[in-house]
mmCIF file as gemmi writes it, N, C-alpha and C atoms, coordinates in Angstrom:
data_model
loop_
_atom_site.group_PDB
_atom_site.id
_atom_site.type_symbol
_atom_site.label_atom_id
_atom_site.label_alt_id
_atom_site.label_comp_id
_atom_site.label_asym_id
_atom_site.label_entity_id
_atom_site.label_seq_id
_atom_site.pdbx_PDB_ins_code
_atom_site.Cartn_x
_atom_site.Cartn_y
_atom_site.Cartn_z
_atom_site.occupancy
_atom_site.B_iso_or_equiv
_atom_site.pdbx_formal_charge
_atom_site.auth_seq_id
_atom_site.auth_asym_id
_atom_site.pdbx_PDB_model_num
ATOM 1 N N . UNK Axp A 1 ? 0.801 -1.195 0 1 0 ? 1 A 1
ATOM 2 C CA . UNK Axp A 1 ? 0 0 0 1 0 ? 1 A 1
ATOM 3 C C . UNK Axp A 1 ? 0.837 1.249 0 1 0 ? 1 A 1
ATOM 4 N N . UNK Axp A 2 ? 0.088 2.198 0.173 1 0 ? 2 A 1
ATOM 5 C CA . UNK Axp A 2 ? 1.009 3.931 0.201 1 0 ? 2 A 1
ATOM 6 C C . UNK Axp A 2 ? 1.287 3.54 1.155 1 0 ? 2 A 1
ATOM 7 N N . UNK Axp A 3 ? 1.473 3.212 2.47 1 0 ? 3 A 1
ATOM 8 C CA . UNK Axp A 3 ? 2.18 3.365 3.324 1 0 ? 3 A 1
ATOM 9 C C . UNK Axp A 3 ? 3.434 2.714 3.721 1 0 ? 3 A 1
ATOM 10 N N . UNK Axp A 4 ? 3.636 2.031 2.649 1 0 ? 4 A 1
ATOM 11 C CA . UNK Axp A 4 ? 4.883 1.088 2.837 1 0 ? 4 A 1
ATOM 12 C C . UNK Axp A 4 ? 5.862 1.795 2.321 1 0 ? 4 A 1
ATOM 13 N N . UNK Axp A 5 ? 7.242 1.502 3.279 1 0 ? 5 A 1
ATOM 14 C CA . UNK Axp A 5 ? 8.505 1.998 3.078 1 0 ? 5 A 1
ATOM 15 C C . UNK Axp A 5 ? 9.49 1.236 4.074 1 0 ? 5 A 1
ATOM 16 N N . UNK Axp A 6 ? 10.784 1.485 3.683 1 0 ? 6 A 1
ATOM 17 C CA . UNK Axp A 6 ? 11.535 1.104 3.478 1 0 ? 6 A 1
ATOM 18 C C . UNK Axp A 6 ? 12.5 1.94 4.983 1 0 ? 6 A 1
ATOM 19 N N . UNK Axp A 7 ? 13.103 1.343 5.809 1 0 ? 7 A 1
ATOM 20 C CA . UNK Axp A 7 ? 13.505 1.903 6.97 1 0 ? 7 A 1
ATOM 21 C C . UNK Axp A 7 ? 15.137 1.514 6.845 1 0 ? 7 A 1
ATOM 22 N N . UNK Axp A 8 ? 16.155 2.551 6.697 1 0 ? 8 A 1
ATOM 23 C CA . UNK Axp A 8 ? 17.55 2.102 7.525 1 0 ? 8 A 1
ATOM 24 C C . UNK Axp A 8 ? 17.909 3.232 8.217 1 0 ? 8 A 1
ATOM 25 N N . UNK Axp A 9 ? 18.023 2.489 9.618 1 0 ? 9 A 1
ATOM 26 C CA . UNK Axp A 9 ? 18.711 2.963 10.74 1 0 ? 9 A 1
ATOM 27 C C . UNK Axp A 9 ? 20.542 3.192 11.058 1 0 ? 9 A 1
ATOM 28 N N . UNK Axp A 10 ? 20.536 3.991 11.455 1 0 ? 10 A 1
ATOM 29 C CA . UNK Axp A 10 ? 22.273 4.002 11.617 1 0 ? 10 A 1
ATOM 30 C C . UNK Axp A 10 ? 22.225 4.692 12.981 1 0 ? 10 A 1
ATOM 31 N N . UNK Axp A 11 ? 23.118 4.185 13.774 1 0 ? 11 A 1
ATOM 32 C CA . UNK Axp A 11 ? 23.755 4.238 15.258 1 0 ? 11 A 1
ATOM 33 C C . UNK Axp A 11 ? 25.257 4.67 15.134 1 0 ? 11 A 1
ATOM 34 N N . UNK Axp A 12 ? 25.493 6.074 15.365 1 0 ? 12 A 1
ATOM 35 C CA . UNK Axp A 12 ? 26.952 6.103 15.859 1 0 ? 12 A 1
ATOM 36 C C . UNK Axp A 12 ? 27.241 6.711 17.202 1 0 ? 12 A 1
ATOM 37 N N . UNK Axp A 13 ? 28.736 6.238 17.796 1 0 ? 13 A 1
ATOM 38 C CA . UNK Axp A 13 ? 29.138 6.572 18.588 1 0 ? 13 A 1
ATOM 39 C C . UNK Axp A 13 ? 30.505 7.623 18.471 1 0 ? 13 A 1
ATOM 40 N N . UNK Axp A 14 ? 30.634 8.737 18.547 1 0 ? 14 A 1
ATOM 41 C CA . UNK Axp A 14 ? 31.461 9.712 18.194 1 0 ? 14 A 1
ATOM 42 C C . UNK Axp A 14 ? 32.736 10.167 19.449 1 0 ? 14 A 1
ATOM 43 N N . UNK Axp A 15 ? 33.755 10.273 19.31 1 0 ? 15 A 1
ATOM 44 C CA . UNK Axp A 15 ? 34.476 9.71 20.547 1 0 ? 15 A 1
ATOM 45 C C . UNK Axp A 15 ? 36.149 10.602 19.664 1 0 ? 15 A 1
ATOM 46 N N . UNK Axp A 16 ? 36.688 11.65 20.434 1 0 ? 16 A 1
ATOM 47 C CA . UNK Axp A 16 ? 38.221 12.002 20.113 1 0 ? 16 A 1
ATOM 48 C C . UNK Axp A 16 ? 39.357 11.446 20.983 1 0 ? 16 A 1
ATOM 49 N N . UNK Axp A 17 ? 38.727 10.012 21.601 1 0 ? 17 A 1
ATOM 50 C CA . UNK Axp A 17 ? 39.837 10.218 22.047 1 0 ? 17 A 1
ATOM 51 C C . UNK Axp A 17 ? 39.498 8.586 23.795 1 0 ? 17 A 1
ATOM 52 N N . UNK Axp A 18 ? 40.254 7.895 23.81 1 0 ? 18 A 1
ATOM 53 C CA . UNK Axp A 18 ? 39.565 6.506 24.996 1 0 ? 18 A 1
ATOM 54 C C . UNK Axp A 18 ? 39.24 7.017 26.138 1 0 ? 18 A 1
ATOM 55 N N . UNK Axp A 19 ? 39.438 7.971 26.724 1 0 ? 19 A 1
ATOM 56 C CA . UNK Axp A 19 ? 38.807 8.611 27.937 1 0 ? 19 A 1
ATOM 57 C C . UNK Axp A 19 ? 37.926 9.625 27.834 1 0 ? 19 A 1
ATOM 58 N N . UNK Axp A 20 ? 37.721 10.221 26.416 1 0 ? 20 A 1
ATOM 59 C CA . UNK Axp A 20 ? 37.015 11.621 26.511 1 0 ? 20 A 1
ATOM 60 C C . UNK Axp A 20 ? 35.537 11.119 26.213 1 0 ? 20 A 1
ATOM 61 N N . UNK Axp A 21 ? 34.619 12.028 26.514 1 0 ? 21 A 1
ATOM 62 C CA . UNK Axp A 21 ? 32.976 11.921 26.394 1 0 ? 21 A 1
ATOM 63 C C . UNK Axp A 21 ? 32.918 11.577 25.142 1 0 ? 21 A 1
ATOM 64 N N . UNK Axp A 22 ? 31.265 10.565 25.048 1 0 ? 22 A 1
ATOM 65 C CA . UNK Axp A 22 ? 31.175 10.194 23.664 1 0 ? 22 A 1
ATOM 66 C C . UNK Axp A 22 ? 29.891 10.731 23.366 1 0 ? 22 A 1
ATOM 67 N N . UNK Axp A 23 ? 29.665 11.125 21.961 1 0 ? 23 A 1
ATOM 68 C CA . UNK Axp A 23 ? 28.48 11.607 21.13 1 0 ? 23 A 1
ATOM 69 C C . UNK Axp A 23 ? 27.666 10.55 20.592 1 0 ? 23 A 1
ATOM 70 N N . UNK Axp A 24 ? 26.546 10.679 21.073 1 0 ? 24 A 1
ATOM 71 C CA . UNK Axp A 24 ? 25.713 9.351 20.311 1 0 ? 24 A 1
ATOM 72 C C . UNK Axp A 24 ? 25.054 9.997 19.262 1 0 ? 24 A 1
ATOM 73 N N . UNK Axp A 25 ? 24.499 9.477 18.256 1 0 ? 25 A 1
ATOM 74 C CA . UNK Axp A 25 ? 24.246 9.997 16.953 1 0 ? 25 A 1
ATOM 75 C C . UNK Axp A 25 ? 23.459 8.71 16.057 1 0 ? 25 A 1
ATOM 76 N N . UNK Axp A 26 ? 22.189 9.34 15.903 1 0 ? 26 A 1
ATOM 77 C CA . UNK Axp A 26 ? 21.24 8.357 15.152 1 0 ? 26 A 1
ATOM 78 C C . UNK Axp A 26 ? 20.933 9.132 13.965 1 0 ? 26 A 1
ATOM 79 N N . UNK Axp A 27 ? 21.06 8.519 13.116 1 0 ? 27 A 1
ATOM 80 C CA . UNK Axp A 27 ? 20.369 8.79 11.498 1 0 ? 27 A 1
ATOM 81 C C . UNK Axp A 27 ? 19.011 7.739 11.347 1 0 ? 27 A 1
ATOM 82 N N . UNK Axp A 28 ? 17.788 8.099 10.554 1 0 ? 28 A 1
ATOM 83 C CA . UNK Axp A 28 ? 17.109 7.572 10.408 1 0 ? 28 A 1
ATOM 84 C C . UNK Axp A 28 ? 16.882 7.6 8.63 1 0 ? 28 A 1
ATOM 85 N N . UNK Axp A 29 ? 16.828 6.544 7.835 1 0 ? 29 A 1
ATOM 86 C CA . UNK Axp A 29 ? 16.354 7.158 6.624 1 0 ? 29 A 1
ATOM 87 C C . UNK Axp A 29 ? 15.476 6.313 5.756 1 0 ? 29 A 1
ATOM 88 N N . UNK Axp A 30 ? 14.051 6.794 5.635 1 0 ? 30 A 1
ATOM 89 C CA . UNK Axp A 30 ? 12.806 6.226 5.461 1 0 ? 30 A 1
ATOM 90 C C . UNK Axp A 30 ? 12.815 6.359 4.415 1 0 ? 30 A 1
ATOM 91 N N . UNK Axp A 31 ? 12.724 5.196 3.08 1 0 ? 31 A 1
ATOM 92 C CA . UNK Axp A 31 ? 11.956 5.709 1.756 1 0 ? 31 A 1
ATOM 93 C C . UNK Axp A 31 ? 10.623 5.144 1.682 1 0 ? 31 A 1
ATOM 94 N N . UNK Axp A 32 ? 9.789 6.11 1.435 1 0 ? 32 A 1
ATOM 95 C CA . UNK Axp A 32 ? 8.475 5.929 1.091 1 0 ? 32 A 1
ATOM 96 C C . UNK Axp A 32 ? 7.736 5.15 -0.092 1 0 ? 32 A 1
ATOM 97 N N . UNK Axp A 33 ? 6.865 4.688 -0.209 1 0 ? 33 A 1
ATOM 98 C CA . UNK Axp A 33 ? 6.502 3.64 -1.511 1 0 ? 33 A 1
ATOM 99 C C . UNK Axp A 33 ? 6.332 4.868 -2.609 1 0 ? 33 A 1
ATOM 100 N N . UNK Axp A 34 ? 5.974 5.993 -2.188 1 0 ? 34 A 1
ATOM 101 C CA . UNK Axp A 34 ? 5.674 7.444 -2.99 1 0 ? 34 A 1
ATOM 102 C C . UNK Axp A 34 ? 6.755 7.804 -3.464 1 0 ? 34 A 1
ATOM 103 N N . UNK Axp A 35 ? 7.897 7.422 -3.004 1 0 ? 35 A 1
ATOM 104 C CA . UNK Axp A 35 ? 9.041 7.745 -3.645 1 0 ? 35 A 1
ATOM 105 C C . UNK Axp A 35 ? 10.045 9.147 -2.729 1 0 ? 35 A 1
ATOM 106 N N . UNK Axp A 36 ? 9.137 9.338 -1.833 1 0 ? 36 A 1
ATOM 107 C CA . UNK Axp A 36 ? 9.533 10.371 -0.835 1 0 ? 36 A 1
ATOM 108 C C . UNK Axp A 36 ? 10.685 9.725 -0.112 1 0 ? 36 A 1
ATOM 109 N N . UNK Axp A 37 ? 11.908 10.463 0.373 1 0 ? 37 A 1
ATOM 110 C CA . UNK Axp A 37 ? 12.639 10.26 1.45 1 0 ? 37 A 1
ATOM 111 C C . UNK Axp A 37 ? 12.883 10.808 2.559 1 0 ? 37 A 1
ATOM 112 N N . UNK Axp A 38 ? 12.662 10.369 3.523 1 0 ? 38 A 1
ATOM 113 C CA . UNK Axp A 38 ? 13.052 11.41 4.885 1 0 ? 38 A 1
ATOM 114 C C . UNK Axp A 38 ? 14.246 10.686 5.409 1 0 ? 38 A 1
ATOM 115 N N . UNK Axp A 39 ? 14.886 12.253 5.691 1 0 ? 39 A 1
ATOM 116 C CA . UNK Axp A 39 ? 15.837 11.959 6.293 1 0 ? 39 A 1
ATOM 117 C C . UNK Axp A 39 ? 15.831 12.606 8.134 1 0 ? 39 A 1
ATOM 118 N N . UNK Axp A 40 ? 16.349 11.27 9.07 1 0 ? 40 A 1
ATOM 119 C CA . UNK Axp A 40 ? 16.314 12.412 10.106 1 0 ? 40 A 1
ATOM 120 C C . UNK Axp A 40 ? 17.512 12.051 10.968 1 0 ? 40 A 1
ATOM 121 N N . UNK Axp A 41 ? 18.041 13.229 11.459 1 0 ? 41 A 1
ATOM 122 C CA . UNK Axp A 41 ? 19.498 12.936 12.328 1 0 ? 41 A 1
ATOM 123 C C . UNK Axp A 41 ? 19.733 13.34 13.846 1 0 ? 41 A 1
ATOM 124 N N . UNK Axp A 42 ? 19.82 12.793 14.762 1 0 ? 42 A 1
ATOM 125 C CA . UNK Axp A 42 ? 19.661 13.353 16.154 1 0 ? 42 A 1
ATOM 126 C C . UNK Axp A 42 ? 21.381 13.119 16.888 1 0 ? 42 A 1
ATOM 127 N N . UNK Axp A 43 ? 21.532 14.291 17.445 1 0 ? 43 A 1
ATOM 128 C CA . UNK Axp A 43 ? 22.737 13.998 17.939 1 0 ? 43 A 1
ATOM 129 C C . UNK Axp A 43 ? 22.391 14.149 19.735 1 0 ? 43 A 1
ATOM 130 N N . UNK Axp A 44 ? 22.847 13.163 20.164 1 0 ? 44 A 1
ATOM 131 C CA . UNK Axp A 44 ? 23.095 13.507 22.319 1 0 ? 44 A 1
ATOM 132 C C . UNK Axp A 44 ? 24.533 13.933 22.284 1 0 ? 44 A 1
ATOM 133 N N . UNK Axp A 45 ? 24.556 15.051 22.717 1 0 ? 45 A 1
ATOM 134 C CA . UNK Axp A 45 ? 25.577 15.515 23.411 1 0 ? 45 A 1
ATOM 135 C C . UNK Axp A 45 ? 25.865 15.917 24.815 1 0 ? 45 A 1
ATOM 136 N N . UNK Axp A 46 ? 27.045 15.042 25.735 1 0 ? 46 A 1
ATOM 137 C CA . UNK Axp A 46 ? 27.108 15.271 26.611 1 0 ? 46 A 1
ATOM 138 C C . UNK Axp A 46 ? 27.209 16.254 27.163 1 0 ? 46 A 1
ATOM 139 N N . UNK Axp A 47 ? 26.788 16.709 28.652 1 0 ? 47 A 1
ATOM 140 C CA . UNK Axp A 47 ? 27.073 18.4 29.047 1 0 ? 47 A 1
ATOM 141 C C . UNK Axp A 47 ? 28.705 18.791 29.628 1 0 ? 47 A 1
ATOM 142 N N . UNK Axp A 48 ? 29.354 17.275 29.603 1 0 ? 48 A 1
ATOM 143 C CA . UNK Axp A 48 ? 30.649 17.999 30.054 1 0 ? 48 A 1
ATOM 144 C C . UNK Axp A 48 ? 31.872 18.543 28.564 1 0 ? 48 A 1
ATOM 145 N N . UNK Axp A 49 ? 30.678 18.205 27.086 1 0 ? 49 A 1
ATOM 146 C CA . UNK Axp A 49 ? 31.489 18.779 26.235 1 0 ? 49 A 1
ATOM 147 C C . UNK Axp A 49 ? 30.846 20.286 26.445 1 0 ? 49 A 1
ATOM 148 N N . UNK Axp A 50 ? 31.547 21.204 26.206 1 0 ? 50 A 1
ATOM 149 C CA . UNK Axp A 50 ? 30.546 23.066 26.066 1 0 ? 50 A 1
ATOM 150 C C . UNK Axp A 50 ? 30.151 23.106 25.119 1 0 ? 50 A 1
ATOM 151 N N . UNK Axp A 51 ? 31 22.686 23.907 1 0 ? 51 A 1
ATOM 152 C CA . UNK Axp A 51 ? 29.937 23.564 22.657 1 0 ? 51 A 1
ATOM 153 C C . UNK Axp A 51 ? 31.029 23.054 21.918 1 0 ? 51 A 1
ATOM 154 N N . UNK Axp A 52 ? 30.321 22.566 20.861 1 0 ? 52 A 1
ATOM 155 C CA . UNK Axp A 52 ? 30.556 21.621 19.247 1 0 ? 52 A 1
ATOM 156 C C . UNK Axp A 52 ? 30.629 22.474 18.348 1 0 ? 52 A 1
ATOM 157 N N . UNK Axp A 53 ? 31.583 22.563 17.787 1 0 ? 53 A 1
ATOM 158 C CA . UNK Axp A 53 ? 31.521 23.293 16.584 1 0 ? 53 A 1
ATOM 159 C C . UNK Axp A 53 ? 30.631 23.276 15.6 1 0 ? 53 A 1
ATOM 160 N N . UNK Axp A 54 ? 30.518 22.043 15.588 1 0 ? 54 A 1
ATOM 161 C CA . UNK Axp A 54 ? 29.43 21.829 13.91 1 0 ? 54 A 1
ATOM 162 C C . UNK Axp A 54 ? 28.998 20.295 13.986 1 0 ? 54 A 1
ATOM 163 N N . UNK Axp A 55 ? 27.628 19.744 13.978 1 0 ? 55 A 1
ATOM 164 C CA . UNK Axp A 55 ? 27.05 18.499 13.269 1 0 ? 55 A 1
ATOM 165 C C . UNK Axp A 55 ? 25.918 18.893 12.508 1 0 ? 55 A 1
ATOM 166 N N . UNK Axp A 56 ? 26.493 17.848 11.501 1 0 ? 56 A 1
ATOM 167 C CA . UNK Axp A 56 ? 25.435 18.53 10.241 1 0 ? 56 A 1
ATOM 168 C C . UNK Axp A 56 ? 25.379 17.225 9.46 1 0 ? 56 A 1
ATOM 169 N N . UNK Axp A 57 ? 25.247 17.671 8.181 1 0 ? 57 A 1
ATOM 170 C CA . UNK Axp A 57 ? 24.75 16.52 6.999 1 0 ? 57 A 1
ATOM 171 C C . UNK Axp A 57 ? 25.524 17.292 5.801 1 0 ? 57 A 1
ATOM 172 N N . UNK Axp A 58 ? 26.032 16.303 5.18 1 0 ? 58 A 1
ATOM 173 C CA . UNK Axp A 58 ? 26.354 16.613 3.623 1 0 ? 58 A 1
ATOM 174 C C . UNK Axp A 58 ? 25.655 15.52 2.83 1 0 ? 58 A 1
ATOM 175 N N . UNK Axp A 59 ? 24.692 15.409 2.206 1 0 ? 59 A 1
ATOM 176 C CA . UNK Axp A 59 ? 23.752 14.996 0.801 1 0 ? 59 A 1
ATOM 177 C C . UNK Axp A 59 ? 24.3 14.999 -0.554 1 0 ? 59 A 1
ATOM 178 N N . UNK Axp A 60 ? 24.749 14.018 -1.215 1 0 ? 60 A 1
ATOM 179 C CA . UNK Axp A 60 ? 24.744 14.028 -2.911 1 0 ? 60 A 1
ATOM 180 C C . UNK Axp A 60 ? 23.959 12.874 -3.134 1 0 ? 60 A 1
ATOM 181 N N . UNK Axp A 61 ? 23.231 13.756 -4.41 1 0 ? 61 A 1
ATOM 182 C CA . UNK Axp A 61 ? 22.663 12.981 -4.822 1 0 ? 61 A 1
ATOM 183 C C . UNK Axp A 61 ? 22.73 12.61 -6.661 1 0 ? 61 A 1
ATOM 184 N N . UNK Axp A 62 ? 22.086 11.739 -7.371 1 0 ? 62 A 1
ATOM 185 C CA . UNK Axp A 62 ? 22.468 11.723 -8.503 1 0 ? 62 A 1
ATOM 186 C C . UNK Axp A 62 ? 21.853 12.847 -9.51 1 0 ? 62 A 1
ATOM 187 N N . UNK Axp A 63 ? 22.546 12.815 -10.502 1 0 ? 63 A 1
ATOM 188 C CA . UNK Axp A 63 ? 21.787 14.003 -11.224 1 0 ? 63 A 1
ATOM 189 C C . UNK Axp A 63 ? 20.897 13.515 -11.788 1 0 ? 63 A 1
ATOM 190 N N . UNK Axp A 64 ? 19.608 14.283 -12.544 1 0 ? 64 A 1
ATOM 191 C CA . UNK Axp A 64 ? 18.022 14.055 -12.246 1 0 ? 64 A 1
ATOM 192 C C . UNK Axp A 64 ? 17.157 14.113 -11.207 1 0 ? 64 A 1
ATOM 193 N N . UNK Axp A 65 ? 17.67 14.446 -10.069 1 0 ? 65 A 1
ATOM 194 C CA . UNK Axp A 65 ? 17.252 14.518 -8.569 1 0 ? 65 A 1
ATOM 195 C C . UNK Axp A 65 ? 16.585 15.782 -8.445 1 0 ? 65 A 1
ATOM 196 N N . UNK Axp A 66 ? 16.431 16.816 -8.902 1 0 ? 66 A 1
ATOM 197 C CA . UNK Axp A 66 ? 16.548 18.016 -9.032 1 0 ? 66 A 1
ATOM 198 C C . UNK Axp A 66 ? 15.293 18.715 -7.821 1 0 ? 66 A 1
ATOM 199 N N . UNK Axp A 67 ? 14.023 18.182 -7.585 1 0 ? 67 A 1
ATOM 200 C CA . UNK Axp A 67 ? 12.951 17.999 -6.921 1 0 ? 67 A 1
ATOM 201 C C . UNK Axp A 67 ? 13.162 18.005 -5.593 1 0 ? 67 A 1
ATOM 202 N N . UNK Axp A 68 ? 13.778 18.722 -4.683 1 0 ? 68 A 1
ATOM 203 C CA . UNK Axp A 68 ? 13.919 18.749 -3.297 1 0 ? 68 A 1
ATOM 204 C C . UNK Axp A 68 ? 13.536 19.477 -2.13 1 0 ? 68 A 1
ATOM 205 N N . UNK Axp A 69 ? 12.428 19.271 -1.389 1 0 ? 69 A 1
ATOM 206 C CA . UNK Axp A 69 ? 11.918 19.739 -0.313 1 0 ? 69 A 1
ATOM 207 C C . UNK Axp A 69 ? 13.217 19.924 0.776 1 0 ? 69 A 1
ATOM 208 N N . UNK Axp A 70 ? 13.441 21.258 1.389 1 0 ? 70 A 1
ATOM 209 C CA . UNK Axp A 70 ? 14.303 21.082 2.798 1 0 ? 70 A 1
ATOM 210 C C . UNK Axp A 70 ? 13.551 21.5 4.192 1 0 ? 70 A 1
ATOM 211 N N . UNK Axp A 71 ? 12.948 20.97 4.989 1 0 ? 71 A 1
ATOM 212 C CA . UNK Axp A 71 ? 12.465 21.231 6.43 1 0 ? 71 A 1
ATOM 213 C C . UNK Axp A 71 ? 13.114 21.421 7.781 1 0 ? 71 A 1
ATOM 214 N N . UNK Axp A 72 ? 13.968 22.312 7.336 1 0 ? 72 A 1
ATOM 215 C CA . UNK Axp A 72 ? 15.061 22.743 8.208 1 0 ? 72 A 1
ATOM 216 C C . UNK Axp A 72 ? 15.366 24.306 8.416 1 0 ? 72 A 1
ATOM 217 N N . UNK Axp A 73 ? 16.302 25.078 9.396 1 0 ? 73 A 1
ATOM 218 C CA . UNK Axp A 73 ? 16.668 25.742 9.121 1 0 ? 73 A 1
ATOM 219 C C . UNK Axp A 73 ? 17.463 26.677 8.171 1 0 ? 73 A 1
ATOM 220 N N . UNK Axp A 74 ? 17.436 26.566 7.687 1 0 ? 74 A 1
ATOM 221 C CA . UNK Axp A 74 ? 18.33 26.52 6.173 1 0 ? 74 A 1
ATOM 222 C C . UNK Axp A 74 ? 17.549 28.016 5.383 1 0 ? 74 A 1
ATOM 223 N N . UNK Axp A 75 ? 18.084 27.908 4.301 1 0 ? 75 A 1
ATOM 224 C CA . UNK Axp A 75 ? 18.591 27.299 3.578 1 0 ? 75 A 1
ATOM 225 C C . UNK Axp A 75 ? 20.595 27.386 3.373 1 0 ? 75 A 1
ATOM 226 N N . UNK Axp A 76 ? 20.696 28.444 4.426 1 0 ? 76 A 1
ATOM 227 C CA . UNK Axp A 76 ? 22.074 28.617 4.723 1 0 ? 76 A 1
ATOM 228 C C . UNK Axp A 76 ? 22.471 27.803 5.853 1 0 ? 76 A 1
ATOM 229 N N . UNK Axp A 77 ? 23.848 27.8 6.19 1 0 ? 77 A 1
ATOM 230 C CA . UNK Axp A 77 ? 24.563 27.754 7.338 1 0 ? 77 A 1
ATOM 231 C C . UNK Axp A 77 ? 23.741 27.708 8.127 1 0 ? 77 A 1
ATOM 232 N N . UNK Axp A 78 ? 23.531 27.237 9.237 1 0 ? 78 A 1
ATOM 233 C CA . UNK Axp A 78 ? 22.333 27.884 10.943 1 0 ? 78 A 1
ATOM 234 C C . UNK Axp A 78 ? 23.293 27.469 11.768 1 0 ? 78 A 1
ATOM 235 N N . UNK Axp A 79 ? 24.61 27.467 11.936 1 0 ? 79 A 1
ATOM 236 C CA . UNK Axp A 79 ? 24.79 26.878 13.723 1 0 ? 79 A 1
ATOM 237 C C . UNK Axp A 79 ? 24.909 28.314 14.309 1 0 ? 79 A 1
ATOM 238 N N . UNK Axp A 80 ? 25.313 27.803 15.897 1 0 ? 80 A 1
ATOM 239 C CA . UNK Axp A 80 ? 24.678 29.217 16.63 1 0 ? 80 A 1
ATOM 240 C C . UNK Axp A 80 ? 26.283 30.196 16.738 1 0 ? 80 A 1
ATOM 241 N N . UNK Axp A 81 ? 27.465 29.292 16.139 1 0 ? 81 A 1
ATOM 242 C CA . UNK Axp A 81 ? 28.405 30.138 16.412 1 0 ? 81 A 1
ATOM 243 C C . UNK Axp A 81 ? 28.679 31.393 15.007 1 0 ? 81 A 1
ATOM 244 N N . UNK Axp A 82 ? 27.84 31.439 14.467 1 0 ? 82 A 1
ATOM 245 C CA . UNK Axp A 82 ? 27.498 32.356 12.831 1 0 ? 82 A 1
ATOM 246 C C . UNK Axp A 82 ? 26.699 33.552 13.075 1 0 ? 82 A 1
């Protein structure tokens, strides 16, 4: 039916270093039977790091793709040190 799709999950653990705090980090990425994709990315960050420079996403895709919704802050840069 329309509601069927297609689910891969990804789990990382983000880490500079065997004693220092680690970043957990889930990607989710759903394709839809519609042909839709969502993408979604959550990062935990511990409070004894202060402040991360940057987690984000870089996307390529093939050419013909051209059709792209973004539901984000965007369409520039957004972290808070900008």
């Amino acid at each position: 039916g329309s509601s069927s799709k297609v689910r891969i999950e990804i789990k990382q653990l983000l880490c500079a270093g065997p004693k220092l705090p680690v970043i957990k980090c889930r990607s989710t990425i759903d394709v839809l039977a519609s042909k839709d994709i969502i993408i979604r990315n959550t990062c935990s960050i511990p409070p004894s790091i202060p402040a991360v420079a940057r987690v984000g996403l870089e996307l390529a895709v093939a050419g013909g793709l051209e059709k792209i919704t973004y539901f984000g802050q965007g369409p520039h840069e957004c972290y808070p040190d900008r």
